[in-house]
C-alpha positions in Angstrom: 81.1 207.7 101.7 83.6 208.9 104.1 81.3 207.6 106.9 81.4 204.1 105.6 84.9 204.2 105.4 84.9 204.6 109.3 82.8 201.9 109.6 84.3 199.3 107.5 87.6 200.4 109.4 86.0 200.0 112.9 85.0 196.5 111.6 88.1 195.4 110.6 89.9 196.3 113.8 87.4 195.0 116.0 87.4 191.5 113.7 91.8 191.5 114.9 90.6 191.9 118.1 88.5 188.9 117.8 90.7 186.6 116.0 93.7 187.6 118.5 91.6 186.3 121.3 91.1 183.5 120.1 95.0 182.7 118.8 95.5 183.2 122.6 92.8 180.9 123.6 94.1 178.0 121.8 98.0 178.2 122.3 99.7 174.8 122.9 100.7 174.7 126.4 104.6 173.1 127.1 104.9 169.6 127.5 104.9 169.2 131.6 107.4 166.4 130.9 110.3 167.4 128.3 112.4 164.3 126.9 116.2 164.0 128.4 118.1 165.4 125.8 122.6 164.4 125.9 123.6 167.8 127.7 121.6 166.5 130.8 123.6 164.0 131.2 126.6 163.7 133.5 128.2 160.6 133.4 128.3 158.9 136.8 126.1 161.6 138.3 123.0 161.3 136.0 121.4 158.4 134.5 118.9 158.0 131.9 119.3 154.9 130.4 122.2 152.3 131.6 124.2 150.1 129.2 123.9 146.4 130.8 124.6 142.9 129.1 121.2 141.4 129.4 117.6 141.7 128.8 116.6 144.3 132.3 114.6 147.5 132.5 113.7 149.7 135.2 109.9 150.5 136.0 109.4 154.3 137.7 106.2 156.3 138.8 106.8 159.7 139.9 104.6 162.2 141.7 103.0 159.6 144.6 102.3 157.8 146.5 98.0 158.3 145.6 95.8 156.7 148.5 93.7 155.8 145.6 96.2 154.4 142.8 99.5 153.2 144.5 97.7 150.2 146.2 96.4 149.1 143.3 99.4 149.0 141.4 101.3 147.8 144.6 99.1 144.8 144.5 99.7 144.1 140.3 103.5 144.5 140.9 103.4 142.0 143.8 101.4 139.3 141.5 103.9 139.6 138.8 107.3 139.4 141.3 108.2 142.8 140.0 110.5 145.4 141.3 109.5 149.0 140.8 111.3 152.2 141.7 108.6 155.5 142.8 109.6 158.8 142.9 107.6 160.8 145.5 106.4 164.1 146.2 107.5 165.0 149.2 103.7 166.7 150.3 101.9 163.0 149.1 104.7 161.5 151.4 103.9 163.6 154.4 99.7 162.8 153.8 100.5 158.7 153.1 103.8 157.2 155.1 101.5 154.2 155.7 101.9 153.8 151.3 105.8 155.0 151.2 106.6 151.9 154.1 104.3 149.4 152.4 106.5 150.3 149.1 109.8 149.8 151.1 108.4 146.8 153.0 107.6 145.2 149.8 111.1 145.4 148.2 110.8 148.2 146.1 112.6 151.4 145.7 111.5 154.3 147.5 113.3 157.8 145.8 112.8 161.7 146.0 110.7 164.2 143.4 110.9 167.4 145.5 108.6 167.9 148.2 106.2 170.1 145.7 107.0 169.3 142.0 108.4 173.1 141.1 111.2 173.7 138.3 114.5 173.0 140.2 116.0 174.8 136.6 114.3 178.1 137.8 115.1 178.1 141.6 117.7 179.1 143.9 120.0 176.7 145.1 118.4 177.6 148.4 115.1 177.2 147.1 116.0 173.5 145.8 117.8 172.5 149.3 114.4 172.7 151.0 112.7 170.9 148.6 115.0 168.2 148.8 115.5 168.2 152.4 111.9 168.6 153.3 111.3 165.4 151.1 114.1 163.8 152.5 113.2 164.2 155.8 109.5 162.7 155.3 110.9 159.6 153.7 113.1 159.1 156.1 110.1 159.0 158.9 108.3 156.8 156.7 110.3 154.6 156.1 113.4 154.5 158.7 116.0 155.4 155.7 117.0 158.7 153.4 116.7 158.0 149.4 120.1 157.8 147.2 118.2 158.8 144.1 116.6 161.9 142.8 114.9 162.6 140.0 114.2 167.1 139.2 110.5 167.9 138.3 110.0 168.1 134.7 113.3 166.7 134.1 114.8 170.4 134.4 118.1 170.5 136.2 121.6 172.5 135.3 124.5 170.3 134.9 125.9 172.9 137.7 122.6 171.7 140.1 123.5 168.3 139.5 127.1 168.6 140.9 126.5 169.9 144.0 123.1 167.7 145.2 125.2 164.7 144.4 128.2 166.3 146.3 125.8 167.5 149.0 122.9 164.9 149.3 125.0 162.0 147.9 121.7 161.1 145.4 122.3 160.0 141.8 119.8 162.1 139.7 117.8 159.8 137.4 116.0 160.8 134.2 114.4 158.4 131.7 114.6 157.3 127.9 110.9 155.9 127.7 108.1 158.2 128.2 104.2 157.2 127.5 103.2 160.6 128.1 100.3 159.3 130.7 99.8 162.8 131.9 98.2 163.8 129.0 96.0 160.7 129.5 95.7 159.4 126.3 94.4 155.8 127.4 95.3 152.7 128.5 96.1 151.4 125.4 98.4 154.2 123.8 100.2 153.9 127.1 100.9 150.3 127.0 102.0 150.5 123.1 104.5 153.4 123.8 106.4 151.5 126.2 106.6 148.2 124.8 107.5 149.8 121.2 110.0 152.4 122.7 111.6 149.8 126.1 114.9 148.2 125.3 117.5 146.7 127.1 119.0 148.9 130.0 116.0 151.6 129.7 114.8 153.7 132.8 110.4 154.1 131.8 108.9 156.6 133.1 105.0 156.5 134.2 103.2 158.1 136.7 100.8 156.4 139.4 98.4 159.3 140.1 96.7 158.5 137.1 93.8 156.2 136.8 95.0 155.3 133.0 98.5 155.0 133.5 97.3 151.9 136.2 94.9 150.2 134.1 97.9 149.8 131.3 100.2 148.5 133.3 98.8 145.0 132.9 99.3 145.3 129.4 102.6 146.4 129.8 103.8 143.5 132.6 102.4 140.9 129.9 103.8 142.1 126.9 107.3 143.4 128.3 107.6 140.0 129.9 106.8 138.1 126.6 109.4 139.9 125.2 111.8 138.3 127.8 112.8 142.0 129.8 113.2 141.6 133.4 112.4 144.0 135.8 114.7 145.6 138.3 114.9 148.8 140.6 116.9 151.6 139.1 120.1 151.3 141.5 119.8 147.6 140.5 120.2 148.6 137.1 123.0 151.2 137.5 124.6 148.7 139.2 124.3 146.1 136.3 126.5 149.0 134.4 129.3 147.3 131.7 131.3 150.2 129.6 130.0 150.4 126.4 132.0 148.8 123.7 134.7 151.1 121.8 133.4 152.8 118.5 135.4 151.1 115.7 138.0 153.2 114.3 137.1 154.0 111.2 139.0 152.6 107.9 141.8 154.9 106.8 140.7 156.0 102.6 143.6 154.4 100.6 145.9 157.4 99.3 145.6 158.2 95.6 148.7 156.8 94.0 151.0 159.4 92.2 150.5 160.6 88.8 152.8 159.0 86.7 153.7 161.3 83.9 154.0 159.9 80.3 157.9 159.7 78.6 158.1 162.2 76.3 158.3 160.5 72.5 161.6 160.4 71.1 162.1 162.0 67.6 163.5 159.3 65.6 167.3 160.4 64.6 167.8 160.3 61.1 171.0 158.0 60.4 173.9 159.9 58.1 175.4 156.3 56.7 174.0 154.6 54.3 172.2 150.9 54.8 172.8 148.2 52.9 170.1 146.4 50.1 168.5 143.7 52.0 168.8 140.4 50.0 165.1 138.9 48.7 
């Protein structure tokens, strides 16, 4: 019996071994690209979606240009007239200037993601100064001019980081209220649906043109974005479309309760000492 007992006990602990392996194994990994949320936000520093009076949006594709992809969706964009904004990384830069003047040639916007794609939230402020120099610099030789607009890697960026690149490098940092999550590739078609249900007027979309899907949907997004009536403009076209957003209406003051009005006591009827005379039938 006793040596049983040992047994079933070796078991069991080797069966937790087992199960906590596999727990591991299957962990959700964090979202490479975490949704804006208000505390990123500094007005007039940081945009992620701009209040305009008319129907325009902003197209951007972070993490190019791609020798493979950007052409392609270069030559869609130029078919429909439309103005994109791209957000490179730096290193792509550096292996494609040939792409980054083409995009510059061509009208649209050419803007900085770091020259590697690391978490500007977790860095030095050193650390982030190279990236964004190093970028800046290989823009500059590919195209003949520095950005004015930067957007962090995975959104991540302090409200103190913020102050001082704008101060520093002059760039507005751009985030984004649409995101298809096209890194995860989950087809054409869930890409396309997510930004036409999710776009409205003054949003900044996010996509990404290193992936094959993300291109193949963006012909389903021109067409139904543009049968919706939107019109497409670069993002510093669109922060420069800004109107102030209309005042909140104050809100309507509660009526006070009236007073209490306290009943009159009754009077107690006085009885009269003098006699009344007969009334007459």
């Amino acid at each position: 019996m006793f040596t049983l007992r040992i047994f079933l006990s070796c078991l069991f602990v080797s069966f937790g071994a087992v199960q906590l392996n596999a727990d591991d194994a299957v962990a959700p990994q964090a979202p490479e690209k975490p949704r804006p949320t208000p505390e990123n936000v500094e007005p007039g520093i940081t945009f992620d979606w701009v209040h305009v009076d008319g129907p325009y949006v902003a197209l951007t594709f972070d993490d190019g240009p791609s020798a493979k992809l950007t052409p392609k969706l270069l030559d869609l964009l130029a078919e429909h007239h439309i103005k994109a904004t791209f957000f490179l990384i730096g290193e792509n830069v550096a292996e494609n200037p040939e792409l980054v003047a083409r995009e510059a040639r061509e009208g649209h916007e050419v803007a900085s993601h770091s020259w590697s794609h690391p978490n500007f939230g977790k860095m030095s402020d050193d650390g982030v100064r190279g990236q964004l120099r190093k970028t800046d610099d290989a823009i500059k030789s590919a195209m003949g001019k520095s950005p004015t607009l930067m957007r962090p890697p995975y959104g991540s960026i302090a409200v103190r980081q913020k102050k001082w690149i704008h101060q520093e490098f002059g760039y507005k940092i751009v985030l984004w209220d649409v995101d298809p999550l096209d890194w995860r590739r989950p087809g054409p078609a869930a890409v396309c649906n997510r930004i036409v249900k999710n776009t409205r007027a003054g949003s900044i979309v996010l996509a990404h043109d290193i992936h094959p899907g993300t291109i193949e949907a963006m012909p389903c997004v021109l067409k139904e974005l543009e049968a919706k009536g939107f019109k497409f403009v670069t993002v510093s076209e669109l922060i420069a479309m800004e109107t102030p957003l209309p005042p909140k209406p104050s809100p309507t003051p509660k009526p006070s309760p009236s007073p209490k009005v306290s009943a009159a006591p009754k009077s107690t009827p006085v009885k009269s000492t003098s006699s009344s005379p007969t009334p007459h039938n």
